[in-house]
FIVODREN-18804 format. One record per residue (C-alpha): x, y, z negated. Coordinates in pm, whole numbers, padded with zeros to 5 digits, always signed. Layout:
% residues N
XYZ...
This chain:
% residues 60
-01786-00848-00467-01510-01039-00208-01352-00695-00174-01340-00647-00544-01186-01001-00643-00950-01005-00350-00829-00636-00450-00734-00755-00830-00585-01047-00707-00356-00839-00507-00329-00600-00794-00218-00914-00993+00051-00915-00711+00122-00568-00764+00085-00515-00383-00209-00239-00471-00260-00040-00771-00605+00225-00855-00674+00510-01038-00956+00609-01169-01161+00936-00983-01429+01110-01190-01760+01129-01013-02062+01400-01085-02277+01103-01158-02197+00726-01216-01895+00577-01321-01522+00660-01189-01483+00556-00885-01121+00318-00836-00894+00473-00557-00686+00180-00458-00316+00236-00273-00060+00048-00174+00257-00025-00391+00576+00016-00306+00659-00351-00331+00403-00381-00070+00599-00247+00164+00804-00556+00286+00421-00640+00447+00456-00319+00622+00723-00269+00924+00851+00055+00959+00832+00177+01312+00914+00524+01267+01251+00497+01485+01065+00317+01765+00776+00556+01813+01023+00834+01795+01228+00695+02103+00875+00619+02299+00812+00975+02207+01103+01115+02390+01072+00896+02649+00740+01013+02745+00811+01417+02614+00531+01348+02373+00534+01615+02140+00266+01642+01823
């Protein structure tokens, strides 16, 4: 139940958003994500993993 309020009070926020998944029994299930105005809380460190990855010849 913690997990459930503190998820609609960030909804309220509109740092996370759901949609609703059918299930074969039961009720929908809510898929929660991240907004995009959530990502301010979210560095992007994209350009520094890409250096490290050169660095080290770390290739994926």
């Amino acid at each position: 139940m913690a997990v459930r309020q503190l998820l609609y009070d960030l909804q309220k926020q509109k740092l996370v958003n759901f949609t609703e998944e059918s299930r074969a029994m039961g009720r929908p299930a809510k898929m929660w994500a991240v907004t995009l105005e959530a990502n301010r809380l979210f560095p992007d460190g994209y350009a520094d993993l890409t250096v490290i990855a050169v660095q080290y010849r770390i290739f994926i």
